[in-house]
Backbone as CSV, one residue per row, in Angstrom:
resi,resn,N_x,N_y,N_z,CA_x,CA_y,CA_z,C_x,C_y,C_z
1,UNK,91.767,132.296,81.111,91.386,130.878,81.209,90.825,130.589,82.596
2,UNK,89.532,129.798,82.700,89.138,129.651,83.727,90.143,128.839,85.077
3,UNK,89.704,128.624,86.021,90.905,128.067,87.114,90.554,126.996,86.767
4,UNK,89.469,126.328,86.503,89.037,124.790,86.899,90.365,124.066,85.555
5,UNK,89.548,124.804,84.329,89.892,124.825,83.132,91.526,124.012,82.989
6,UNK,92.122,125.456,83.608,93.483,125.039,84.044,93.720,124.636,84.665
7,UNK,93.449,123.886,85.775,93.289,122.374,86.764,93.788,121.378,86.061
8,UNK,92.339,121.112,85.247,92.806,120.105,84.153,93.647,120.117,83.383
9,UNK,94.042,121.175,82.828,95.410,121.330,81.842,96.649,120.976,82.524
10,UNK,96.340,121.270,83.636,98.111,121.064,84.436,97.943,119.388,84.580
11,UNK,96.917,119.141,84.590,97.086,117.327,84.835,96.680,116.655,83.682
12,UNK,97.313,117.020,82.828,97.330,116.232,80.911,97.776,117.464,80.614
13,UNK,97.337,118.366,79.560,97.857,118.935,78.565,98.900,119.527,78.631
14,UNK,99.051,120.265,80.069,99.935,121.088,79.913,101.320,120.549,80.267
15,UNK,101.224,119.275,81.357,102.356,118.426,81.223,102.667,117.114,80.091
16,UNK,101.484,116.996,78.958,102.110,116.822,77.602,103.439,117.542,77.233
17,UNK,103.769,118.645,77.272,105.175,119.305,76.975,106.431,118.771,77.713
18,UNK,106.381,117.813,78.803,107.541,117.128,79.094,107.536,116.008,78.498
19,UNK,106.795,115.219,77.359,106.579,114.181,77.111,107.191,113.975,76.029
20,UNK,107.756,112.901,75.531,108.514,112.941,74.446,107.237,112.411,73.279
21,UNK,107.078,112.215,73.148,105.645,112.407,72.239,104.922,112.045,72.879
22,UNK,84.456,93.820,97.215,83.572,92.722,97.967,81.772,93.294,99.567
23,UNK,72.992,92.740,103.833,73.940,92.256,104.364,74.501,92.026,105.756
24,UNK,75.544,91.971,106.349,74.497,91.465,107.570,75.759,91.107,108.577
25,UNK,77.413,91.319,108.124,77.821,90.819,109.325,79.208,91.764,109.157
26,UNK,78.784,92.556,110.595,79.924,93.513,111.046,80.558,93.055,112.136
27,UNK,81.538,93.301,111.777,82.935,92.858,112.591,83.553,93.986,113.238
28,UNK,82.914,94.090,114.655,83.407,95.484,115.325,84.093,94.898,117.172
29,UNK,83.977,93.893,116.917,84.802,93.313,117.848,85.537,91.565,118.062
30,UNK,85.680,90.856,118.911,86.699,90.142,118.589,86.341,88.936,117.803
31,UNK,84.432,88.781,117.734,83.921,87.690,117.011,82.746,88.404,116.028
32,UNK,83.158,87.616,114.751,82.168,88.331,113.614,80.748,87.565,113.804
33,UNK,79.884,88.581,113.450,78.584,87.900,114.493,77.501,88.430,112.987
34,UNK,76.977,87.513,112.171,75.748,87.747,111.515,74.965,88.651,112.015
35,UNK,74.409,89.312,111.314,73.338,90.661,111.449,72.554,90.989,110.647
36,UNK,71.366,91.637,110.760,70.657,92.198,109.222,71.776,93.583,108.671
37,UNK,71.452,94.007,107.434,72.271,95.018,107.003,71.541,96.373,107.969
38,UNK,73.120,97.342,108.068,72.479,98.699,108.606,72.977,100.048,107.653
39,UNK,71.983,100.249,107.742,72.445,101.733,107.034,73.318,102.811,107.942
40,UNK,74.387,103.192,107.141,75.510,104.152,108.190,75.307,105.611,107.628
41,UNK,74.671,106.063,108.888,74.563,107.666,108.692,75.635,108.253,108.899
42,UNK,76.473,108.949,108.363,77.441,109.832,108.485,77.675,110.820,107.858
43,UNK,77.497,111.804,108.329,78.215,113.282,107.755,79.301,113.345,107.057
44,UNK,79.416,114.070,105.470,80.863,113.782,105.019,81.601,114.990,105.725
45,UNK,82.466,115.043,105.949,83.566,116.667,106.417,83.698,117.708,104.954
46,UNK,83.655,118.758,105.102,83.417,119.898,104.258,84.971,120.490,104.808
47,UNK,85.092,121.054,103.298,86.392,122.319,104.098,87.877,121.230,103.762
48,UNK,88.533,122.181,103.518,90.310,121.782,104.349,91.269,122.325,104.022
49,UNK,92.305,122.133,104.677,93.576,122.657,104.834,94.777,122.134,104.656
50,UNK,94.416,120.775,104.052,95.552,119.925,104.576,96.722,120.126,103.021
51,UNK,97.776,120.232,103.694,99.032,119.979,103.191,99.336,119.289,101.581
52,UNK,99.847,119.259,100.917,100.205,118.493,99.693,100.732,118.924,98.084
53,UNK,101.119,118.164,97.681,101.892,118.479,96.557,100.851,118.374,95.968
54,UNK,100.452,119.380,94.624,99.617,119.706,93.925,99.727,120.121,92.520
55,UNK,99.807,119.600,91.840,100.073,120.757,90.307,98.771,121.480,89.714
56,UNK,97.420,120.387,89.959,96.887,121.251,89.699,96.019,122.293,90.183
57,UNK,96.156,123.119,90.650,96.038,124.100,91.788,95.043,125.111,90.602
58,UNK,93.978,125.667,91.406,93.293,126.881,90.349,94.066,127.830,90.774
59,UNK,95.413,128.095,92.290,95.479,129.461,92.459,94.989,130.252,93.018
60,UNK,93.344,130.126,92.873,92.790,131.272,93.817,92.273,131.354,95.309
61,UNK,91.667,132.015,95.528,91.405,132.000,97.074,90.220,130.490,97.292
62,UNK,90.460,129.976,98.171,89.673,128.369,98.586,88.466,129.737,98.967
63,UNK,87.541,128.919,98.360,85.875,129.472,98.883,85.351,128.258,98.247
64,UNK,83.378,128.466,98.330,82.367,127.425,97.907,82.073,127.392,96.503
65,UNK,82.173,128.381,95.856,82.209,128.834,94.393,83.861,128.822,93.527
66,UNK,83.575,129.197,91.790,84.987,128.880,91.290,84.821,127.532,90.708
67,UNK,86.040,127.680,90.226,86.813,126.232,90.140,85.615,125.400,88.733
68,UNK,85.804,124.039,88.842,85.017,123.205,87.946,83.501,123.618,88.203
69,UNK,82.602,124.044,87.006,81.431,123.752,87.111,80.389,123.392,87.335
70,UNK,78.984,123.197,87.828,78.220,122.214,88.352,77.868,121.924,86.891
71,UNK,77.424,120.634,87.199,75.823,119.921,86.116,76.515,118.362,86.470
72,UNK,76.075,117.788,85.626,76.042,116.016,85.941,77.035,116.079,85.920
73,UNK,77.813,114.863,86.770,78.788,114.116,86.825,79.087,113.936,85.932
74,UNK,78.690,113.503,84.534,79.186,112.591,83.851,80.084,113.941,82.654
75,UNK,79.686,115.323,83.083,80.504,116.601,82.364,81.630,116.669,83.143
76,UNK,82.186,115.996,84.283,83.592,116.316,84.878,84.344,114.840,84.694
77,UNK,83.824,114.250,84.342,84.327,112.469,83.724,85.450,112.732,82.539
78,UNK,86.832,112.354,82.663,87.284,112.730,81.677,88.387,111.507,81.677
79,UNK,88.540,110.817,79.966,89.112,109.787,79.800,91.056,110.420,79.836
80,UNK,91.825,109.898,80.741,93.211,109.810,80.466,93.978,108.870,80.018
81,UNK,94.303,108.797,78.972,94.620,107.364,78.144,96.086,107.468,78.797
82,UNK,96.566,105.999,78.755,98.309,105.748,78.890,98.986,107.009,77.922
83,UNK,99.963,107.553,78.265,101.392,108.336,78.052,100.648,109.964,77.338
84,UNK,99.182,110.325,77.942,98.859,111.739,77.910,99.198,112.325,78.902
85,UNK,99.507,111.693,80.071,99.871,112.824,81.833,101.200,112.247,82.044
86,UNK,102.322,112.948,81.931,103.415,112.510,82.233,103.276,112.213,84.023
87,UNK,103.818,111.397,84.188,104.034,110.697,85.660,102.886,109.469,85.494
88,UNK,101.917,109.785,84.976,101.057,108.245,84.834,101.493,107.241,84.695
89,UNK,101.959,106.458,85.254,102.103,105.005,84.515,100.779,103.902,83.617
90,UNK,99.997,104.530,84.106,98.740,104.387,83.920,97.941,104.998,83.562
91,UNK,96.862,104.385,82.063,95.780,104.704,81.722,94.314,105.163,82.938
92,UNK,94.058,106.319,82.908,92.752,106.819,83.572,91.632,107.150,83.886
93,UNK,90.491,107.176,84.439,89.540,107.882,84.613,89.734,109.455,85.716
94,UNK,89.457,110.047,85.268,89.825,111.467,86.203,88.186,111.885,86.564
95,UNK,87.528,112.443,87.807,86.394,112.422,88.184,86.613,114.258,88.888
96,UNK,86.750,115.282,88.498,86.727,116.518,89.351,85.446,116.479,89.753
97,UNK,85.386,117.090,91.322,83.753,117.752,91.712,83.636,119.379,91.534
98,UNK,82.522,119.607,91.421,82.296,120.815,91.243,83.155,121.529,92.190
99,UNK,83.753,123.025,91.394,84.021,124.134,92.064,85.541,123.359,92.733
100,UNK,86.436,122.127,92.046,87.466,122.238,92.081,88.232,122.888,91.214
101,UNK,89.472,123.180,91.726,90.425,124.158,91.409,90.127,125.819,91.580
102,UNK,90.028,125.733,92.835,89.020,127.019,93.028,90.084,127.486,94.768
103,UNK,91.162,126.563,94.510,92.150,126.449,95.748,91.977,125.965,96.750
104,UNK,90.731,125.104,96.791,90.588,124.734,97.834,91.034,123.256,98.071
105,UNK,91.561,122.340,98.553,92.288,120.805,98.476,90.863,119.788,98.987
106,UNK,90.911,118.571,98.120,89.664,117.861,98.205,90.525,116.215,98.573
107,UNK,89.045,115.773,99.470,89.560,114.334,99.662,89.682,113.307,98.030
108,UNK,90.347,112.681,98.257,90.775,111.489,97.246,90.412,110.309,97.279
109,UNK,89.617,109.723,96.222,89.464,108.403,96.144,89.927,107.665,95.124
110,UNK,90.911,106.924,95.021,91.443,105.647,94.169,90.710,104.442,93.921
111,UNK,90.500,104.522,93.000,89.345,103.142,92.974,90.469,102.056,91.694
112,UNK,90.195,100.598,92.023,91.021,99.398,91.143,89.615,98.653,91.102
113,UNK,89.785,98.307,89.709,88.929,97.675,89.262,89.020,96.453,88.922
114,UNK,88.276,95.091,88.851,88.330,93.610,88.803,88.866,93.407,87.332
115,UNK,89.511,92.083,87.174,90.229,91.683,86.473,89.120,91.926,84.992
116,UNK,88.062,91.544,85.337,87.108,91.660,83.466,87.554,93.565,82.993
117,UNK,88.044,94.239,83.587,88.144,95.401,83.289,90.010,95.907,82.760
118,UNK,90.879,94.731,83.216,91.909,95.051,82.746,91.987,95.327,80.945
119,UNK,92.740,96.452,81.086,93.256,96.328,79.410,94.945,97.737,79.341
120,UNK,94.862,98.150,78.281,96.194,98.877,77.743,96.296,100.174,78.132
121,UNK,95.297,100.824,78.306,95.080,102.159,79.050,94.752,103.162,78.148
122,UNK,94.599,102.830,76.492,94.088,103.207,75.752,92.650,103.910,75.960
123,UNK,92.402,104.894,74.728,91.486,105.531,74.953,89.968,104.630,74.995
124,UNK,89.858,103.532,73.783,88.980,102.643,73.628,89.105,101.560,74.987
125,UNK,90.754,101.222,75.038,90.221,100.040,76.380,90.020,101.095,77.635
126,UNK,90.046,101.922,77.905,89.517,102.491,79.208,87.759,102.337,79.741
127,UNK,87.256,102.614,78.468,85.790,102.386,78.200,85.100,101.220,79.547
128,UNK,86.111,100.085,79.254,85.851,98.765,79.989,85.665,99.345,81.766
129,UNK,86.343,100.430,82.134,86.642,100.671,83.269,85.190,101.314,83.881
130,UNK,84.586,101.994,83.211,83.160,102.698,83.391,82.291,101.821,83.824
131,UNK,82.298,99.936,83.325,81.459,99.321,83.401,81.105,99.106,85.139
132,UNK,81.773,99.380,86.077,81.264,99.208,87.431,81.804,100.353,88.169
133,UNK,81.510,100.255,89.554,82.255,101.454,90.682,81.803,102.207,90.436
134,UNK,82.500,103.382,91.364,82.140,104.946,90.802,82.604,105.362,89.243
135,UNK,83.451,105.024,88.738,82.712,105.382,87.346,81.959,105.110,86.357
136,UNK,81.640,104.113,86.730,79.997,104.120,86.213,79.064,104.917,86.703
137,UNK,78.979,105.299,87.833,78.194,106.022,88.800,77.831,107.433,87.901
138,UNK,79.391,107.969,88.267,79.932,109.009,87.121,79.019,109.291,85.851
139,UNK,79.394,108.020,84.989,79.177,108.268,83.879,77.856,108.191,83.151
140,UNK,76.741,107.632,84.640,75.651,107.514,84.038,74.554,108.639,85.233
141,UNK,75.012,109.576,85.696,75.029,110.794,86.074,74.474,110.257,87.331
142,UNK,74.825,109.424,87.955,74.006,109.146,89.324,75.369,109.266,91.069
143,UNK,76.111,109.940,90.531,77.042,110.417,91.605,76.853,112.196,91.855
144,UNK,76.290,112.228,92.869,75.991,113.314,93.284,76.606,114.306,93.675
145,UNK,76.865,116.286,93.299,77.282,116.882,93.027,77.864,116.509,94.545
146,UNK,77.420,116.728,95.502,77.770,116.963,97.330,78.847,115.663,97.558
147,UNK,78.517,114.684,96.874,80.241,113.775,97.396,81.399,114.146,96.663
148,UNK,82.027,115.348,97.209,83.041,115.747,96.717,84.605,115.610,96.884
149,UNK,84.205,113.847,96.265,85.926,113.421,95.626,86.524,114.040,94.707
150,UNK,87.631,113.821,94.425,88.177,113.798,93.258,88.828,111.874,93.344
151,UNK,87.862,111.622,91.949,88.084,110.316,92.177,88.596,109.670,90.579
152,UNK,89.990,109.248,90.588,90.996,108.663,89.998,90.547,107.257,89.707
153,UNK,90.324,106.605,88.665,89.675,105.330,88.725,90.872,105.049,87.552
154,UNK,92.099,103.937,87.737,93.093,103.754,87.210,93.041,102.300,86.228
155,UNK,93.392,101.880,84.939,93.182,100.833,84.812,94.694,99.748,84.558
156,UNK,94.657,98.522,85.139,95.661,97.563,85.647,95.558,96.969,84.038
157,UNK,97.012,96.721,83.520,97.192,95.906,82.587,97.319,94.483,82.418
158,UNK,97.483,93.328,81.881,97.776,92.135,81.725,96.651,91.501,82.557
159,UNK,96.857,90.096,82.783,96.229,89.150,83.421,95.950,88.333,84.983
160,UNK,96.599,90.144,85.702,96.416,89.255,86.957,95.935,90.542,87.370
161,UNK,96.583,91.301,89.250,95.735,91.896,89.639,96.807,92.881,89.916
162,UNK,96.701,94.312,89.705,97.510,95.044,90.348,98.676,95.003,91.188
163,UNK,99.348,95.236,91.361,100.369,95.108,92.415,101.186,96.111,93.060
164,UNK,101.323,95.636,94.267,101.407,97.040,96.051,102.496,97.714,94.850
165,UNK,103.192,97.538,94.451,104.212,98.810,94.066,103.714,99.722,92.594
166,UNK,102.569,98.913,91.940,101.598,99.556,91.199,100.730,100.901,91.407
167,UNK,100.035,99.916,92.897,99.109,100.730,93.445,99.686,102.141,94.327
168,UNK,100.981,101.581,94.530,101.703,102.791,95.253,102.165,103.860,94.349
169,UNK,102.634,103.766,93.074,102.592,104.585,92.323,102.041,105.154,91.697
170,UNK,100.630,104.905,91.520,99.864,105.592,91.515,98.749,106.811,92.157
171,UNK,99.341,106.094,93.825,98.548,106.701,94.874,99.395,108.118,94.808
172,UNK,100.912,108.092,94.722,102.120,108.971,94.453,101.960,110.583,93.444
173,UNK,101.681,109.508,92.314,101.627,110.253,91.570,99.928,111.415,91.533
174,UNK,99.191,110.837,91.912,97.803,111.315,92.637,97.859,112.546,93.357
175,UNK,98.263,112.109,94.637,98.594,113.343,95.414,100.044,114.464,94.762
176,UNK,100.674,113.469,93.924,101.388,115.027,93.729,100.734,115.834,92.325
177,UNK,99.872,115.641,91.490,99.826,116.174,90.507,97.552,116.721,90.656
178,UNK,97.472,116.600,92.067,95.804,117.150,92.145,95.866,117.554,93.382
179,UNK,94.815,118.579,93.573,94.626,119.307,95.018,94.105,118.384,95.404
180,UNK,94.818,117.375,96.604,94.554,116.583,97.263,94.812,117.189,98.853
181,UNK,93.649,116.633,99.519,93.764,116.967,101.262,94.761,115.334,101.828
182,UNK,95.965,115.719,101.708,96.314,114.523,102.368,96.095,114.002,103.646
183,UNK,94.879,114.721,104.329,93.968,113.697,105.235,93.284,112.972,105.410
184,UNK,93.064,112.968,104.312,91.956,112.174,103.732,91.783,111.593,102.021
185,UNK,92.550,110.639,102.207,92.904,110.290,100.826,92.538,108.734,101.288
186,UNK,91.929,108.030,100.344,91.133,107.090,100.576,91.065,105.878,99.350
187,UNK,91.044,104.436,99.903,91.287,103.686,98.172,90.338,102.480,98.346
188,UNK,89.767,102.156,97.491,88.867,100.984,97.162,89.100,100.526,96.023
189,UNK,88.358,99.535,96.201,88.338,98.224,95.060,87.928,96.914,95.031
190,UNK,87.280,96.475,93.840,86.534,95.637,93.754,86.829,94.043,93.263
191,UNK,86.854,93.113,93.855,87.212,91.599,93.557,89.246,91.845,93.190
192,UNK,89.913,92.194,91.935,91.421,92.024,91.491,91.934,92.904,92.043
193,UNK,90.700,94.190,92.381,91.293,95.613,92.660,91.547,95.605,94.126
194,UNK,90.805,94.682,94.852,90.671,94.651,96.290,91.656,93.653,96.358
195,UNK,92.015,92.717,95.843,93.032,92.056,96.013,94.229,92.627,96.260
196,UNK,94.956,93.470,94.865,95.336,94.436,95.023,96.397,95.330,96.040
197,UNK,94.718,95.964,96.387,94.817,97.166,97.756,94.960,96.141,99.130
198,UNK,94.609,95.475,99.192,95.035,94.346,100.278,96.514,94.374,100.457
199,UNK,96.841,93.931,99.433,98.379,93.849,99.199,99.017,95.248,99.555
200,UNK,98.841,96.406,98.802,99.412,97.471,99.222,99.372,97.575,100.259
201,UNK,98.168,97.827,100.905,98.219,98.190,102.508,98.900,97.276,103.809
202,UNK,99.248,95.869,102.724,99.971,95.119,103.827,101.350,95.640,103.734
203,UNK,101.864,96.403,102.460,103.021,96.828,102.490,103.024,98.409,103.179
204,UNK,102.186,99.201,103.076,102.355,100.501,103.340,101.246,100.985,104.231
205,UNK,100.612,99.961,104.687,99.822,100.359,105.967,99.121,101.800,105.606
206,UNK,99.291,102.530,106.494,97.980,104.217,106.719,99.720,104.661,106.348
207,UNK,100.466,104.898,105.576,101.596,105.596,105.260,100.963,107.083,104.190
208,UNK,99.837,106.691,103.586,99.022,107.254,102.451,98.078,107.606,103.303
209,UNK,97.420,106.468,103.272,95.501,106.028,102.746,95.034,106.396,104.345
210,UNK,94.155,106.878,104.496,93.661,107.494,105.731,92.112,106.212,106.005
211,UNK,92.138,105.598,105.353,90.782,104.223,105.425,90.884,103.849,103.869
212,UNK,90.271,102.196,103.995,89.447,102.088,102.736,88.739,100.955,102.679
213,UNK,87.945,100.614,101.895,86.627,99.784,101.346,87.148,99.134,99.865
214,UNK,87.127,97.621,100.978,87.361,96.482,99.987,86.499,95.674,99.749
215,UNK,86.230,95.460,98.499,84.857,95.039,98.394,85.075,93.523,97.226
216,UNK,84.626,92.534,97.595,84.784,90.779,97.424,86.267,90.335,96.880
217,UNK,87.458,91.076,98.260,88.851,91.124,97.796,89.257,89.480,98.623
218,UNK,90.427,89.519,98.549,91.197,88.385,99.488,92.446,88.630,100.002
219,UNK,92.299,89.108,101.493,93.213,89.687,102.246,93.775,88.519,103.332
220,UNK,93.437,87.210,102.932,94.885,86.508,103.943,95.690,86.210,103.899
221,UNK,96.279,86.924,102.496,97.957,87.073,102.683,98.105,88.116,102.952
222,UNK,97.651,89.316,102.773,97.808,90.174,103.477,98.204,90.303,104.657
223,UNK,97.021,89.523,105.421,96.935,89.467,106.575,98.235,88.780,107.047
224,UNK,98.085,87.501,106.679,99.397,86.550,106.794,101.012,87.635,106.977
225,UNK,101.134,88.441,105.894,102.030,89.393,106.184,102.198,90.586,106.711
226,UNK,101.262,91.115,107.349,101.222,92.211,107.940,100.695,92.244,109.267
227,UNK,99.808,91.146,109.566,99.098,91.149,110.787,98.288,92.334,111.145
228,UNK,98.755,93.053,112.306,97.880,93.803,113.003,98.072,94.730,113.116
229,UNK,99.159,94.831,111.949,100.013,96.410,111.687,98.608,96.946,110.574
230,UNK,97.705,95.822,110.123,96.580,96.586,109.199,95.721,97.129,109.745
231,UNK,95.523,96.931,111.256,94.492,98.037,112.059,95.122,99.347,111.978
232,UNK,96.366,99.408,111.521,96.804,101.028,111.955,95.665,102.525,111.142
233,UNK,94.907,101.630,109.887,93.735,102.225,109.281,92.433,101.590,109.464
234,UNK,91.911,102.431,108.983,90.177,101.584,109.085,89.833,101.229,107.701
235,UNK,89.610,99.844,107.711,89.173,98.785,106.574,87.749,98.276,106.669
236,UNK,86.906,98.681,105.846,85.474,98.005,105.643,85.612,96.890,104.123
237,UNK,85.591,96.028,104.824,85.568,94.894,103.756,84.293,94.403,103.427
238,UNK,83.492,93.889,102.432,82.012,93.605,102.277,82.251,92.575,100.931
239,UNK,81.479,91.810,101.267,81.990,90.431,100.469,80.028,89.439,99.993
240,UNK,79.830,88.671,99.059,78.708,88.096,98.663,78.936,86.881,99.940
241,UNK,78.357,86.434,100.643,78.176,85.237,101.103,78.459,83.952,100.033
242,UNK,77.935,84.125,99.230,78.174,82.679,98.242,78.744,82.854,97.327
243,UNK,80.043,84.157,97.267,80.891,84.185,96.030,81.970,83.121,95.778
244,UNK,81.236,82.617,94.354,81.888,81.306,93.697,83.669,81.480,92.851
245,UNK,83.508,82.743,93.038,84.727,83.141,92.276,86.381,83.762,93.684
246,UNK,86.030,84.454,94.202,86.837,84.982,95.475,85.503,84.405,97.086
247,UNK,86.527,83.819,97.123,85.770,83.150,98.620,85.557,84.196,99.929
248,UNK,84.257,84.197,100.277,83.562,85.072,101.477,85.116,85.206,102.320
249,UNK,85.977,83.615,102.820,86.469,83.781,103.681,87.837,84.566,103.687
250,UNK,87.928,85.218,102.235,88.969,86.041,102.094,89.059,87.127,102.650
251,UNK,87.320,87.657,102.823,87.468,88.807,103.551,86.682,88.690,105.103
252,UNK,86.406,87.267,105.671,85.920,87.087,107.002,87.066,86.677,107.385
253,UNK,87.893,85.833,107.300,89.420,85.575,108.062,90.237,86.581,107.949
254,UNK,90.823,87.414,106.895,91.950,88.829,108.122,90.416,89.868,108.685
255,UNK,89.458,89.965,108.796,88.986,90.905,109.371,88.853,90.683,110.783
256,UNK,88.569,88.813,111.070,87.808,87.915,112.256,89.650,88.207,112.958
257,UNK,90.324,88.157,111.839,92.089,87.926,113.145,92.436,89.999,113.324
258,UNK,92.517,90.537,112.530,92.430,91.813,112.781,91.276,92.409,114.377
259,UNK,90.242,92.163,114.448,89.480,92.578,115.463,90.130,91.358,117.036
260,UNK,90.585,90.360,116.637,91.266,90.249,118.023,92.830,90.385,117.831
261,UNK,93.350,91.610,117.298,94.586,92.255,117.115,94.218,93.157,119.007
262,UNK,95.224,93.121,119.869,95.670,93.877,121.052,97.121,94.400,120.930
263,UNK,97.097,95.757,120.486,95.432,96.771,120.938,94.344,96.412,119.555
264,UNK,93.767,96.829,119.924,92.367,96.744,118.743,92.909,97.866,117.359
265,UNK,92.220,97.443,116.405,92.279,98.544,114.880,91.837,99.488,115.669
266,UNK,92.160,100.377,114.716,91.232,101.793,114.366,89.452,100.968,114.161
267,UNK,89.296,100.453,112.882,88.110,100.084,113.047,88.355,99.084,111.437
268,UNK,87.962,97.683,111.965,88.022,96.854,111.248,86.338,96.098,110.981
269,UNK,86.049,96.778,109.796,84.428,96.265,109.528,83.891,95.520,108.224
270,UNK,83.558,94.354,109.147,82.887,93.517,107.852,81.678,93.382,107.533
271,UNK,80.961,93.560,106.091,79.450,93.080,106.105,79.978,91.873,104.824
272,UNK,78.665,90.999,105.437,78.785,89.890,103.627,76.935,89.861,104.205
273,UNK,77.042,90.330,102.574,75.991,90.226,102.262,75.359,88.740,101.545
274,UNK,74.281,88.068,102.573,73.468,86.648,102.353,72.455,86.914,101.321
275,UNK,73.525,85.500,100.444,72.652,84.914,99.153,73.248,85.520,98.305
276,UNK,74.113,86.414,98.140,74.601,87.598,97.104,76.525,86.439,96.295
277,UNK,76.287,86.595,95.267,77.668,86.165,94.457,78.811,87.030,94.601
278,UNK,79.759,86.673,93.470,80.529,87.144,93.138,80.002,89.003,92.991
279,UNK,79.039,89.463,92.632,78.537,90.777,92.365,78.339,90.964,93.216
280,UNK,79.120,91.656,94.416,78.641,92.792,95.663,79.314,93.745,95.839
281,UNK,79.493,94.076,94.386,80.367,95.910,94.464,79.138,96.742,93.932
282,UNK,78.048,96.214,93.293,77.063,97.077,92.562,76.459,97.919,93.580
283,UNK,75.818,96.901,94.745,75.054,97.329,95.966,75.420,98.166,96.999
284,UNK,76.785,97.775,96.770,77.950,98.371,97.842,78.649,99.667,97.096
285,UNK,78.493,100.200,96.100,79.217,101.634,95.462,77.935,102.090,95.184
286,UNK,76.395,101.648,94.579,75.323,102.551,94.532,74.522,102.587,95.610
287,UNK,74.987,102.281,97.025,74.515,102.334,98.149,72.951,101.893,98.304
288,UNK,72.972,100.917,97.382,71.063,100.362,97.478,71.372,99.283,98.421
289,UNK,72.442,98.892,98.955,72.771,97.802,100.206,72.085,98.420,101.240
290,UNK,72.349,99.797,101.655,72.078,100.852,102.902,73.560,101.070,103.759
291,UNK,74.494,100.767,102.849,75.713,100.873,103.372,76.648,102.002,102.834
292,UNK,76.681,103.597,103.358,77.288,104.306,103.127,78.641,104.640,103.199
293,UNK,79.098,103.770,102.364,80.705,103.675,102.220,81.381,104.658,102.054
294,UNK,80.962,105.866,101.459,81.742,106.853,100.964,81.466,107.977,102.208
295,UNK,80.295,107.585,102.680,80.842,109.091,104.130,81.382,108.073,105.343
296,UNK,81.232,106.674,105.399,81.974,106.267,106.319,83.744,106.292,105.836
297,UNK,84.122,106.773,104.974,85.468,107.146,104.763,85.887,108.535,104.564
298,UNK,84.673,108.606,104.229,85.341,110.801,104.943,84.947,111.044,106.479
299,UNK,84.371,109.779,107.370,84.336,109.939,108.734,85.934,110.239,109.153
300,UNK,86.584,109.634,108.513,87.989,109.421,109.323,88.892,109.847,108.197
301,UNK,89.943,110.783,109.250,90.869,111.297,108.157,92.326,111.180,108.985
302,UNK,93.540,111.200,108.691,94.725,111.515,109.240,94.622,112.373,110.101
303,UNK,95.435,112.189,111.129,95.406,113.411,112.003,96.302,114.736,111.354
């Protein structure tokens, strides 16, 4: 059996047998100051070593080859419905990159998705989850072989928005059951999902998450409860200027009180993009903003 093959088996099938059946304004110091949008060049990091609980491991020697297959994205897209992966609490999207399980440990991305996407975790309601973020990206083959996440796109039940002891169990169960580099393990989310991860990180700070990208969330309770213990990671928040649904100032007030946090964040960055609604996760996950979110979070990893 191939390694990749069995990657995946160890994270569903084979632990079936325990189962009983939110542009133009960056915030990089103590006053948020309007700007045109910039495009962020950054190198993603290749390689690693880092530490972690893993089940699904290929085993063999870490090299560039091995492991999961190349071709489109949308052939390593694989639906995990509620109560197929024991430890899930949650219905899934599972995203391998090529030539995982090949032993080598890959950065992690958690993505929560906005409330129009909640449902049961079923195989049919998961569907709903594809409709934005990276798995859509995924699924309509436009995520490129070289950003090599392994990216978990989880779906939230009922009628409100995730919650920190949700999101924490899932981040949990993540790193222990995939070759994850726990240096770089990383979480986003969009409008309920960013709400959310707001929340978590006001409870668990960089305890996990090595950065993340919140995108048209509302972090001043967050903020309100955590203060300046949320610089201990780097947060890029990006929000519509005229979103009628989650207000701009959810994510310009904790970013504007975070950057005059002494000592300063790690790096607390805001864009809101002018004239743009409630929709500024499209621009901001298919990078047609010019805002490279996904190598500005493999810039920075745990020490």
């Amino acid at each position: 059996m191939a390694p990749w093959f069995r990657a995946r088996l160890r994270a569903s099938c084979a632990l079936w047998f325990g189962m009983s059946a939110l542009t133009g304004c960056v915030a990089t110091s103590d006053a948020v100051k309007r700007t045109t949008a910039t495009n962020i060049e950054l190198t993603p990091q290749s390689g690693s070593s880092g530490q972690g609980l893993a089940v699904g491991s290929g085993g063999g020697a870490s090299g560039p080859e091995g492991g999961a297959p190349s071709g489109p994205s949308s052939s390593r897209l694989v639906a995990r419905p509620l109560g197929t992966v024991t430890g899930a609490a949650s219905g899934f999207w599972e995203y391998l990159p090529p030539h995982y399980g090949n032993g080598a440990r890959y950065p992690l991305l958690v993505f929560w998705h906005g409330l129009g996407e909640n449902g049961d975790g079923s195989r049919s309601s998961l569907q709903k989850v594809t409709e934005n973020g990276p798995p859509r990206l995924q699924k309509e083959d436009n995520w490129p072989e070289d950003r090599r996440f392994v990216v978990l796109s989880p779906q939230h039940p009922g009628n409100n928005c995730p919650s920190s002891s949700e999101i924490d169990a899932f981040m949990r169960f993540a790193i222990a059951h995939y070759d994850v580099d726990l240096r770089r393990v990383y979480l986003t989310g969009l409008s309920c999902g960013a709400i959310g991860s707001w929340n978590y990180l006001a409870d668990h700070h960089d305890e996990l998450v090595a950065a993340a990208v919140l995108v048209c969330g509302d972090g001043r309770s967050a903020f309100a409860k955590a203060g300046c213990a949320l610089g201990r990671l780097p947060i890029w928040a990006l929000h519509g200027e005229l979103d009628p649904t989650v207000s701009a100032a959810g994510s310009i007030e904790p970013m504007t009180g975070l950057n005059a946090c002494n000592p300063a964040p790690l790096e607390a960055k805001l864009t809101i993009y002018p004239g743009v609604g409630h929709d500024s996760w499209t621009q901001t996950y298919d990078l047609s903003a010019g805002n490279d979110v996904y190598g500005w979070l493999l810039s920075h990893q745990k020490p």
